[in-house]
C-alpha positions in Angstrom: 101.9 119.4 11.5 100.1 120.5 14.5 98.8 124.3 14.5 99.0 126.2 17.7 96.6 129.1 18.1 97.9 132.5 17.9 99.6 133.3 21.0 100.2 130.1 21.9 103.7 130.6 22.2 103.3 133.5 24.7 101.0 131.2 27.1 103.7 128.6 26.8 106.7 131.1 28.3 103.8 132.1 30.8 102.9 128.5 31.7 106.7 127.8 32.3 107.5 130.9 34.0 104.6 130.3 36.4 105.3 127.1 37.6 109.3 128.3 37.7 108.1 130.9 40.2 106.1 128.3 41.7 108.6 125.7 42.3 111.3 128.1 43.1 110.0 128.9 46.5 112.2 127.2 49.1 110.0 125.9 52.1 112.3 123.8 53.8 114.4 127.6 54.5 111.5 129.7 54.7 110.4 127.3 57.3 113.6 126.7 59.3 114.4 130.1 59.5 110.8 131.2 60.6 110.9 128.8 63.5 114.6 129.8 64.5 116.5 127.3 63.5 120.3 127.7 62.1 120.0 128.3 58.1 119.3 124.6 56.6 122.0 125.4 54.1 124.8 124.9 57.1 123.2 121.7 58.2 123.9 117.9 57.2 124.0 117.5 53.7 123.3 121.8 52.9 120.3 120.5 51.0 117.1 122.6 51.2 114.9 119.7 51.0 112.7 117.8 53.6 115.5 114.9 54.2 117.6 117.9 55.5 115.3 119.6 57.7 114.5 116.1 59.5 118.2 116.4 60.4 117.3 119.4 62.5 115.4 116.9 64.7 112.1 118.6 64.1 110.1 116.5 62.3 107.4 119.0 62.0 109.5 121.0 60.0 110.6 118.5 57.9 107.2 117.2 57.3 106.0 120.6 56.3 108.9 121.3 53.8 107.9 118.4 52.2 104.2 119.3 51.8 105.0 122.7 51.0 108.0 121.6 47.9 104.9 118.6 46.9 101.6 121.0 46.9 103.7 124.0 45.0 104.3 121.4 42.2 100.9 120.1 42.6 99.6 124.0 42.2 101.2 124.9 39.6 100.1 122.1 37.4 96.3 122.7 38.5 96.1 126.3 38.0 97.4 125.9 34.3 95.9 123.1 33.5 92.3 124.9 34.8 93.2 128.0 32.4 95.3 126.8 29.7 94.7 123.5 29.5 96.7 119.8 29.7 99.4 120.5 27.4 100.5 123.6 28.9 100.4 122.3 32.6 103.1 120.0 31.6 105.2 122.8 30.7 104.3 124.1 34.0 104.9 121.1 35.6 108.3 120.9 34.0 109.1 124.8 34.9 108.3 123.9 38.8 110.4 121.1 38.5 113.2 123.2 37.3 112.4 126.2 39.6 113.0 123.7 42.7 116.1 123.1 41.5 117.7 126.3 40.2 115.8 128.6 42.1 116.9 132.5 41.4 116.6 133.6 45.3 119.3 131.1 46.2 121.6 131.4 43.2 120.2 128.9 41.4 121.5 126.4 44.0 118.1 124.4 45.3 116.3 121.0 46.4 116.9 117.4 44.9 113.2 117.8 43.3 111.9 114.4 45.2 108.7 116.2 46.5 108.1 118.7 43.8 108.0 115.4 41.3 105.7 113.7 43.5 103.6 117.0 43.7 103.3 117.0 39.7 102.8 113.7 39.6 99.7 114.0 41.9 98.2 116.9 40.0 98.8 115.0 36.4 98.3 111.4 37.1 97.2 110.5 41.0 97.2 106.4 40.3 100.8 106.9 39.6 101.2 109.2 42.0 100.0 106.7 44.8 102.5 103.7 43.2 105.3 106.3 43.5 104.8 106.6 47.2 103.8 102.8 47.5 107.5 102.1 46.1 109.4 104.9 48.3 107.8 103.7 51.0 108.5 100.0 50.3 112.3 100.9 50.0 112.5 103.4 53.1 111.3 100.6 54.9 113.7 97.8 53.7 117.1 100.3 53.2 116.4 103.2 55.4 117.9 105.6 52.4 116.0 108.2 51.1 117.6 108.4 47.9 117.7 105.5 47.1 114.0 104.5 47.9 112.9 107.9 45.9 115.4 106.8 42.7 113.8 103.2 42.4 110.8 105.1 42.4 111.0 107.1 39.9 112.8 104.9 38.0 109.4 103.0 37.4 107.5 106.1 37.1 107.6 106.5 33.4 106.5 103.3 33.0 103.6 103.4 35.1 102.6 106.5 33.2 102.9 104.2 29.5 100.6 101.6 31.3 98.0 104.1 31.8 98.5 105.6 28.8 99.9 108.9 29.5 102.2 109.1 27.0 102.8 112.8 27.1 103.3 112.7 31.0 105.7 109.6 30.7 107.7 111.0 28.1 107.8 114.5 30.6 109.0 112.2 33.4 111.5 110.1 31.6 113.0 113.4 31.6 112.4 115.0 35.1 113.3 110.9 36.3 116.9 111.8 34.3 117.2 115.0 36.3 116.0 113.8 39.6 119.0 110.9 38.9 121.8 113.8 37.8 120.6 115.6 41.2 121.0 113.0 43.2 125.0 111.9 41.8 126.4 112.5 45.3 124.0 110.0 47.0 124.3 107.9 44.3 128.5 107.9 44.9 127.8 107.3 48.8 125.6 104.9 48.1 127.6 102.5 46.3 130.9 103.6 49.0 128.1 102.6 52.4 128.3 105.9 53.3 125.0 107.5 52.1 123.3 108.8 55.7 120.2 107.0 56.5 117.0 108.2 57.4 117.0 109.8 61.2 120.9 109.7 60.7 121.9 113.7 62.3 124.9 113.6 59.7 125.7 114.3 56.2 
């Protein structure tokens, strides 16, 4: 059995609760409501994420939400990883992850996560971070959806990760992947109906 060091179990609970705190900020509102905008939550889909803010028509915005939801996941996992060590920035990896999502300053009511996983998967594993993109990319282009360009990607994620031998990471993503899918049920639904909003689309 492995031994943890004494005290490991209070750096894990930090670890986590710093990259909760670190994912849970919400950029895409702080943003909008800084440059004037109407709240995010009353617009298109009600979604605090990047997708959303593009429906404001500024594009600026929308491309700084998604920096700002990428780097905090990206952060989070460097800043433990540089203290604490690998296996504790993937708690915090997994805690940002979750703190995007269920954020306590909006009642636990947040983003789909798409940026904040490609954020973590930067900081923990950059060639899979760069395949990730390649595939969202690949399917914005051909479909014009968001979601489902970012679900195929992730889909393949984990398995990137077992190619390059990052087994701890992959199993991590298997289950931020199964997350990501349960977050995005809605889009799935419109998906398969031909009523998912395409990207530029003003409407929900």
């Amino acid at each position: 059995m492995l031994q943890r060091p004494d005290g490991w179990l209070l750096l894990a609970a930090a670890a986590l609760a710093f990259g909760y705190l670190c994912g849970s900020i919400p950029f895409g509102l702080i943003l909008t409501r800084l440059a004037g905008t109407a709240d995010i939550r009353s617009i298109g889909s009600g979604n605090i994420g990047a997708t959303n803010v593009l429906r404001t028509g500024r594009k600026g915005l929308a491309a700084a939400t998604l920096l700002g939801d990428a780097l905090k996941g990206t952060l989070a996992v460097l800043v433990v990883e540089h203290f604490w060590g690998r296996e504790l920035a993937l708690l915090a990896a997994a805690g940002a992850f979750l703190g995007h999502l269920f954020p306590v300053w909006l009642g636990f009511k947040g983003g789909k996560g798409v940026a904040t996983y490609m954020g973590i998967l930067l900081a923990l594993a950059w060639p899979a971070a760069l395949a990730f993109c390649l595939i969202w990319v690949a399917g914005a282009a051909l479909t014009r959806y968001s979601s489902l360009a970012a679900l195929t990607a992730s889909i393949a994620t984990p398995f990137a990760l077992w190619m390059l031998d990052d087994r701890q990471e992959a199993q991590l993503f298997a289950l931020l992947t199964a997350l990501l899918w349960t977050m995005h049920w809605q889009n799935i639904a419109r998906l398969i109906k031909g009523t998912e909003a395409k990207i530029g689309a003003k409407s929900a």
